[in-house]
N, C-alpha and C positions, 0 to 999 in steps of 0.2 A: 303684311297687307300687300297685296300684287293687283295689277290692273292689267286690262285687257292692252288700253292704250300703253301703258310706260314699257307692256311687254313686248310689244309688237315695234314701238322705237328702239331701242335694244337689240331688238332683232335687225331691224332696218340698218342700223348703226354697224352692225356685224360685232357689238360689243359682247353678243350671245350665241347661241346656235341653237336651236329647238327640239336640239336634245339634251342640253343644259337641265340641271334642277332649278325648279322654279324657285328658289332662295334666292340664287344670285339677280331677281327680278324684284325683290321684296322690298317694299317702303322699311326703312329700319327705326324714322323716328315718326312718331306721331304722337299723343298724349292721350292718355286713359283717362277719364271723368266720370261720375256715375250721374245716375238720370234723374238727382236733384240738381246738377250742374244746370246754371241760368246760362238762356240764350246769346245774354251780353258775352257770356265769358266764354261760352263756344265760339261765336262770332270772332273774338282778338286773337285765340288759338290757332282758327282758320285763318289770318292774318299770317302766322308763320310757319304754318304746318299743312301739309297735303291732307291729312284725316286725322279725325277726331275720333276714339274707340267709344263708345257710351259702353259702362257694365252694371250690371249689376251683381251681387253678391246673391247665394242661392244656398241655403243650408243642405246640408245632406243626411242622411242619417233618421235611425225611427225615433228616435227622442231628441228633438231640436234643443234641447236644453240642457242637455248632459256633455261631460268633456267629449265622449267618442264619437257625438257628432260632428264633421266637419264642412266648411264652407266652401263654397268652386265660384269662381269666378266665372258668371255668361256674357257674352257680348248679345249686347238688348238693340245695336245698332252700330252704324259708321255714318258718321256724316263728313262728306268731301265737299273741299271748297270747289268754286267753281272754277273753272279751266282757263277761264280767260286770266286769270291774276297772275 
């Protein structure tokens, strides 16, 4: 996860140069939760963590029931805490 802001401090910082790969600009920790996670428990995560992944799980494949079907992981959303914390 990368942000407009964290990249452009980095930059400012001279910690980067803007022709760097955007990796070394990337959030590395945040927590994956899927989208029956309750908003209490997004909320205390947002307590210790810059973003929240929401996913869901998405089968693939033309017979959803059989082994050769497989599942992929979508990101259904990011929720960020807010800036002031």
């Amino acid at each position: 996860m990368a942000t407009i802001g964290h990249m452009m401090s980095e930059i400012t910082k001279s910690k980067v140069k803007t022709t760097d790969p955007v990796r070394l600009v990337t959030y590395k920790q945040f927590c994956q939760v899927s989208l029956d996670t309750s908003l209490g428990h997004i909320s205390k995560l947002l307590d210790m963590d810059h973003f929240v992944l929401v996913v869901h799980n998405q089968r693939m494949g033309k017979y959803l029931n059989t082994r050769n079907s497989g599942a992929q992981i979508q990101v259904a959303f990011v929720m960020r805490a807010p800036s002031h914390r």
